[in-house]
N, C-alpha and C positions, 0 to 999 in steps of 0.2 A: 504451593508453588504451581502444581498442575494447571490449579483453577485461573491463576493469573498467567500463566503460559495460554491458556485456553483463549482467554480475552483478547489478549497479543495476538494470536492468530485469528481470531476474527474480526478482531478491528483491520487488522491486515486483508483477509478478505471481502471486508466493508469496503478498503482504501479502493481497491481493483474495482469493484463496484462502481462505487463513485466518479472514477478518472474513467471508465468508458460511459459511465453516464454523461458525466459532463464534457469528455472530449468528443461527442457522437452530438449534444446539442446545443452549447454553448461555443468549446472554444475550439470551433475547427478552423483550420488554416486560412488565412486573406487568400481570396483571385491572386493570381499569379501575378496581376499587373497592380497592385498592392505595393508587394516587395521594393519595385521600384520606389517607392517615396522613401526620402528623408526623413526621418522620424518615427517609418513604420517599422514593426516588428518582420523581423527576417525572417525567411525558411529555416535557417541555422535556429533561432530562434525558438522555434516552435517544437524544434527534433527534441532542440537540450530540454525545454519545458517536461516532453512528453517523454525522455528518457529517467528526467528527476521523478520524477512520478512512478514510473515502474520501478526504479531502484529503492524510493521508499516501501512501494507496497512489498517488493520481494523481500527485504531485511527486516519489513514485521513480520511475513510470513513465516521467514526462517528463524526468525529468533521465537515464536511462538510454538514451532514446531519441534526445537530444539528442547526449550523450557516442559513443553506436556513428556517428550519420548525418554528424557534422560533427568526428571526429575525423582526423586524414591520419595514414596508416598511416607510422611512422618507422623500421621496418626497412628494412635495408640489404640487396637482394639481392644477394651475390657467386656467381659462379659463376667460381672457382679453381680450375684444373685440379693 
């Protein structure tokens, strides 16, 4: 369980990764005078975008960080000669 706790948090900190990657050179805000058109995406818009993005990466974080610190390890050492 650790090791899949382990993945969950780093795909989590993949996630973080990736949204400043791509919100830094793809998908930054329209010019102000944008907003004005019909059709186009709002500042409201872009906030809720860029809010859903951080609330994912935060509950992979926490759920992977959760799964490694309060899993108990259930292998079995033998030492079998």
């Amino acid at each position: 369980m650790k090791t899949f706790g382990l993945s969950v948090l780093i795909l989590g900190l993949l996630h973080v990764f990736y949204s400043i990657i791509v919100g830094m050179a793809f998908d930054t805000p329209f010019p102000r005078r944008y907003y004005a058109i019909p059709g186009h995406e709002t500042q409201t818009d872009y906030i809720q975008r860029q809010k859903k993005r951080l609330t994912i990466s935060g509950l992979l974080i926490a759920t992977g960080f959760v799964l490694v610190v309060f899993s108990k390890d259930t292998k079995k050492h033998s030492f079998e000669a």
